[in-house]
C-alpha positions as a printed Julia matrix, in Angstrom:
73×3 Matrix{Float64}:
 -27.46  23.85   83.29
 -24.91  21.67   81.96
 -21.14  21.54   82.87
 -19.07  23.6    81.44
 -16.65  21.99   79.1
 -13.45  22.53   81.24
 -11.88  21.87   85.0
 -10.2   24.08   86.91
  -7.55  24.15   90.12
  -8.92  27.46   91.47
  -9.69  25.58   95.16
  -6.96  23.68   95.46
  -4.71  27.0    94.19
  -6.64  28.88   96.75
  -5.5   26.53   99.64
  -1.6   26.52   98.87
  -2.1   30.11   98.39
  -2.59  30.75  102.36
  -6.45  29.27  102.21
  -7.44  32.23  100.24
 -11.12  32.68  100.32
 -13.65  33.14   97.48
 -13.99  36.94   98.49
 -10.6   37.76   98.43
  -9.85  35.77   95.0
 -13.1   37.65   94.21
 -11.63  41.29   95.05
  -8.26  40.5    93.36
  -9.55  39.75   89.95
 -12.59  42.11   90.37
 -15.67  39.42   90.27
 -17.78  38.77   93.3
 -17.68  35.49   95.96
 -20.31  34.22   94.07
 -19.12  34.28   90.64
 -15.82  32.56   91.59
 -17.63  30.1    93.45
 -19.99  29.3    90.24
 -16.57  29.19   87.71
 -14.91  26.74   90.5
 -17.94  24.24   90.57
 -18.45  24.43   86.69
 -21.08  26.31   86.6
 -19.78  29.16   84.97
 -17.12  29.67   81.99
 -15.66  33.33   83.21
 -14.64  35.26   80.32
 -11.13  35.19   78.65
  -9.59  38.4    80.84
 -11.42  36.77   84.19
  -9.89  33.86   82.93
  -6.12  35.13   82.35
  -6.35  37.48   86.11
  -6.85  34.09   87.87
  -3.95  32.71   86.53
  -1.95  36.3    87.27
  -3.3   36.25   91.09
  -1.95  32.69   91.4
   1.34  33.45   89.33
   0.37  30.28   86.94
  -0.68  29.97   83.18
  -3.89  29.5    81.9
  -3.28  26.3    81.49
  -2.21  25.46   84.76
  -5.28  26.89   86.15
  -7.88  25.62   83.47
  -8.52  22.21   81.84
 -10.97  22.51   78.5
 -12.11  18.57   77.07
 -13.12  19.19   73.56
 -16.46  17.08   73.14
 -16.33  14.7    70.76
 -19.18  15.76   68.15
């Protein structure tokens, strides 16, 4: 599978955030361990609402949170 076209901060916002783990990020936005672990390696592009309650949990915009590189093309 190839890498999705954007970066994120979810680990490092999970760390200043009291070393939230993947479960409880998970619970909070209403996704499971798995699939935040996935969206934080790259592996998955959540959807647009997962998307905007990750920014809400960490109090941070979108943008903040995600990165998107438009391939040249």
């Amino acid at each position: 599978m190839a890498q999705a076209p954007f970066t994120n901060d979810i680990k490092t916002l999970r760390f200043l955030a009291g070393e939230m783990t993947q479960g409880d990020l998970g619970d909070r936005v209403g996704v499971t361990r798995q699939t935040i672990a996935a969206i934080e390696q790259g592996k998955y592009s959540p959807s647009l609402e997962v998307a905007f309650r990750i920014a809400h949990v960490f109090g941070k915009p979108l943008e903040e949170v995600f990165q998107w590189t438009a391939k040249a093309g």
